[in-house]
C-alpha positions in Angstrom: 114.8 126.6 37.1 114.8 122.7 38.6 116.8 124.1 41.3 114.5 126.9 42.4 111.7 124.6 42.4 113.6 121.8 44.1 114.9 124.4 46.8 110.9 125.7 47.0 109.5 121.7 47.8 112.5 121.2 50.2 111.3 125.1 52.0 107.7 123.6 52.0 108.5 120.4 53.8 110.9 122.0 56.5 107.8 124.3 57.0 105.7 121.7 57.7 107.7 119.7 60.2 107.8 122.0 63.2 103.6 121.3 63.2 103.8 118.2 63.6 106.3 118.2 66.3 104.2 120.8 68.3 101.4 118.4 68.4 103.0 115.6 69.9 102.4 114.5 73.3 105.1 114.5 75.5 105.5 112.2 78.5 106.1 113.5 82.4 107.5 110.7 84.7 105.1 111.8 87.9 107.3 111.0 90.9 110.1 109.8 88.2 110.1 106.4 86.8 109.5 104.8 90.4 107.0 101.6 89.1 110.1 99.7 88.8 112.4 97.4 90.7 114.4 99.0 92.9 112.8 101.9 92.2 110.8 104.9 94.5 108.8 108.0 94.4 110.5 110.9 94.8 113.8 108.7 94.8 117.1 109.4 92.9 116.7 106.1 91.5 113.5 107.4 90.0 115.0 109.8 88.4 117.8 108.2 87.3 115.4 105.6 85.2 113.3 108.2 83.8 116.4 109.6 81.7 116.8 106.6 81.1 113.5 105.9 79.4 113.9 109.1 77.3 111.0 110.8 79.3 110.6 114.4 78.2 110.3 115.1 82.0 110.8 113.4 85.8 108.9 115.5 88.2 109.2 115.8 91.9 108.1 117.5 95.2 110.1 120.1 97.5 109.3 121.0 100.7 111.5 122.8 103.2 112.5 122.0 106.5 112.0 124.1 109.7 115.8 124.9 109.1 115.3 125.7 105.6 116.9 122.5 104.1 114.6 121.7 100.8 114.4 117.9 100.3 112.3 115.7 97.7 109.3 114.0 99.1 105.8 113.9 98.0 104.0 113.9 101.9 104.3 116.5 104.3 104.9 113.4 106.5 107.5 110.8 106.4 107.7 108.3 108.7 104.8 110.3 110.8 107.2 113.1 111.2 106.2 116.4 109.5 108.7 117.8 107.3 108.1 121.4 107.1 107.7 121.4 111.2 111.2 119.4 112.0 114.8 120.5 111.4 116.9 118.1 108.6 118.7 116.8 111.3 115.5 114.9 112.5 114.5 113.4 109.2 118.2 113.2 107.5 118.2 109.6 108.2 115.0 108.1 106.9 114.7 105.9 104.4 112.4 105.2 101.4 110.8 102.1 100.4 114.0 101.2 98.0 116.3 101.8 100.7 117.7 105.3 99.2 118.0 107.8 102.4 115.7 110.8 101.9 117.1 113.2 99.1 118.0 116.4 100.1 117.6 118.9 97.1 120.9 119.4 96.4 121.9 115.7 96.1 118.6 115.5 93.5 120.3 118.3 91.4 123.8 116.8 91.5 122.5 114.0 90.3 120.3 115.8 87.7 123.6 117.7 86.7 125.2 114.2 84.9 122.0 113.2 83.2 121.3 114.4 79.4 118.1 113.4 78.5 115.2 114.7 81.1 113.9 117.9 82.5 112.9 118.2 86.1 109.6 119.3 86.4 109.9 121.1 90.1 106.7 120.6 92.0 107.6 123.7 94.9 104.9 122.2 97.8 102.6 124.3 99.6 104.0 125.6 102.8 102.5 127.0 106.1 102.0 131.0 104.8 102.0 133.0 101.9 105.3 134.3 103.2 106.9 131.6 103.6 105.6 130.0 100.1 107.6 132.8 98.6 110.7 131.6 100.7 110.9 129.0 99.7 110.5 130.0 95.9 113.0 132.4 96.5 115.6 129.4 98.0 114.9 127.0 95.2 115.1 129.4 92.5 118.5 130.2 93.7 119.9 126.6 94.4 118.7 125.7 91.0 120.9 128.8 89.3 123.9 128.1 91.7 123.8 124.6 89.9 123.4 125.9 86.4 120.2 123.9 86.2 118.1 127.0 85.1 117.7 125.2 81.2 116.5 122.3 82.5 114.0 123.2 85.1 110.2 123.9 84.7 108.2 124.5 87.7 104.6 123.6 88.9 102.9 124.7 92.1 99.4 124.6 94.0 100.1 127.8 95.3 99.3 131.0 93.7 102.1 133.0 96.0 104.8 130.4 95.2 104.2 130.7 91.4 103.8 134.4 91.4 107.0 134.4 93.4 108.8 131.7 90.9 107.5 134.2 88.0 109.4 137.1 89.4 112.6 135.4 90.6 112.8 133.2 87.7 111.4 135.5 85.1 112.5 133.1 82.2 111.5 130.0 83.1 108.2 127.9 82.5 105.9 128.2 85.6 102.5 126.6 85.8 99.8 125.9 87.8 98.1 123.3 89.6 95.5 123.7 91.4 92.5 124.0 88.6 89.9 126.9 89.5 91.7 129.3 87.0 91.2 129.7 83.4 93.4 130.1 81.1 93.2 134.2 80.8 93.5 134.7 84.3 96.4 132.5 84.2 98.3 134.4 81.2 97.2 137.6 82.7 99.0 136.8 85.8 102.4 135.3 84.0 101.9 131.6 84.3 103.4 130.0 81.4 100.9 127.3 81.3 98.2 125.0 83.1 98.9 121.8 84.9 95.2 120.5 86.2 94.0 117.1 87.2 92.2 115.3 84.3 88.9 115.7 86.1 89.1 119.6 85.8 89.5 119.8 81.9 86.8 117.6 81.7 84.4 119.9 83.4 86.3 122.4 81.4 87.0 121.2 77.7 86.8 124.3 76.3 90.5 125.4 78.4 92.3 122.8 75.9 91.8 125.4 73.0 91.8 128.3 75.0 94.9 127.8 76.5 96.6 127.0 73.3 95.3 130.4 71.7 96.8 132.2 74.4 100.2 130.3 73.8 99.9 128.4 77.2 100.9 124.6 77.6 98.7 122.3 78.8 99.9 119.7 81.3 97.1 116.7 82.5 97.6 115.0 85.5 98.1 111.9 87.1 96.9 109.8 83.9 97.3 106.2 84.2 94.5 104.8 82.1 95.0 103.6 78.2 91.7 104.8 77.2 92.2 108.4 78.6 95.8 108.8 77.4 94.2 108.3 74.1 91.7 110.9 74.7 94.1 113.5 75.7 96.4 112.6 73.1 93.4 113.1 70.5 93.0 116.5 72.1 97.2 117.7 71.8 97.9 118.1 75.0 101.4 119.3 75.3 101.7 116.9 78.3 100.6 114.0 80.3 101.8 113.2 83.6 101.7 109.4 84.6 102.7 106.3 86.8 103.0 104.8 83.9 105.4 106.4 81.6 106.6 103.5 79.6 102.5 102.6 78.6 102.2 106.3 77.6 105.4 105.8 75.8 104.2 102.8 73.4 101.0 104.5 72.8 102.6 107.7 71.9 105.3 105.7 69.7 102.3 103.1 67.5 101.1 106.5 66.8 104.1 107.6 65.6 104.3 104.5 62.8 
C-alpha cells in the first residue's frame, strides 16, 4: 500500500512539471549575441556567443545574391551595394564592423554544425517577386537538409509566399510569421506554426496571446529591449522574446526562476 501511494505522489508531480516548463519564456538572440566585444550583427561571432550564453535561439537574416549565393546580413545593402541585385563575387569581400568578412550561408551552418546549445531561428528576407521568394525558400530549405541542420532550424519570414513555400518544402519544421496583419486562425489555417509580430502589434491585439495559444501556435515578440516590457510579456507566457539584449532577458527570466 505505501508503495502504491508513493508511486501515485511521484505520478502527480512528474505530471505537473511539463506545465511549468511550457510557460517559461524562452530567449531569441535577435542578430545573435552581437552587443559584445568583438562581436556583430549577423556575424559568426554572434552566433558563436549566443551558444554560448545558453540562448534558446540566435536568429539571423538570408538574402540571395543575383547568382543565387544566400549570405547572412540584415540590409539589403552593405557597403551601399544591394545584395539581391549583385553577384557574390561583388560583395564576397566586405567586411563587418568586427572585422569578420560577410558570411556566406554555408560558412554560418558549418559553424552552426559544432555548436550544441542554440537553434537558428532562419529569418528567409523578402526578395524581388513572389517567385523568386519561393526560390529562395526552396534553396535554403535544401542547404539546411544537405547539412543535417533540419532539428535545429526554425524559420521566420515577412513574406507570405516564402512561408507558404518553407511550409511545403519543409513540412516538419516550425515556420512563422512576421509581418503582423494576420490573426492567429488565418495563420493556423494556412500552416504557420506560430506568430512572430513586433511588440506594438499584440498590443493593439492582446487578445492573439490567448488565441494563438488555444490554437497550439507559439507566440514570438519582437525586438524587446526594455526591462519593463520583458516583464509584461513574460507575465503574459509568451513562448518567446527576441532581444538585443539577451543576457538582461536572461537574468530576469532566471530571479524569476528562484
Amino acid at each position: 500500500m505505501r508503495l502504491k501511494t508513493t508511486f501515485i505522489v511521484l505520478l502527480c508531480a512528474l505530471m505537473a512539471l511539463p506545465a511549468v516548463a511550457k510557460n517559461k519564456t524562452k530567449v531569441i538572440a535577435h542578430r545573435g549575441y552581437w552587443k559584445t566585444e568583438g562581436s556583430a550583427q549577423n556575424s559568426i561571432r554572434s552566433l558563436e556567443l549566443a551558444d554560448q550564453i545558453k540562448a534558446y535561439g540566435s536568429e539571423f537574416d538570408v538574402h540571395l545574391t543575383a547568382d543565387n549565393v544566400p549570405v547572412v546580413h540584415h540590409d539589403n545593402d552593405i557597403q551601399g551595394v544591394n545584395i539581391q541585385k549583385a553577384t557574390y563575387d561583388q560583395i564576397k569581400d566586405m567586411k563587418l564592423p568586427n572585422g569578420e568578412t560577410l558570411p556566406t550561408l554555408e560558412q554560418y551552418l558549418d559553424k552552426a554544425k559544432t555548436l550544441k546549445n542554440t537553434k537558428l531561428i532562419f529569418e528567409l528576407k523578402v526578395h524581388a517577386t513572389p517567385e523568386r521568394n519561393r526560390e529562395a525558400a526552396r534553396m535554403v530549405v535544401d542547404m539546411i537538409n544537405n547539412k543535417k541542420l533540419a532539428k535545429k532550424t526554425e524559420y521566420i519570414t515577412f513574406s507570405l509566399d516564402a512561408g507558404k513555400e518553407l511550409i511545403r518544402v519543409a513540412p516538419k519544421a516550425k515556420v512563422a510569421y512576421l509581418n503582423g496583419e494576420l490573426s492567429p486562425k488565418e495563420l493556423k489555417d494556412l500552416g504557420f506554426s506560430g506568430l512572430d509580430y513586433h511588440y506594438n502589434v499584440f498590443k493593439k491585439h492582446p487578445e492573439w496571446i490567448p488565441e494563438a495559444k488555444k490554437l497550439g501556435l507559439t507566440v514570438n515578440v519582437w525586438t524587446v529591449d526594455e526591462e519593463g516590457l520583458m516583464k509584461e510579456l513574460i507575465n503574459d507566457e509568451v513562448d518567446f522574446i527576441t532581444t538585443d539584449e539577451p543576457v538582461v532577458l536572461q537574468k530576469l527570466l532566471n530571479s524569476r526562476a528562484k
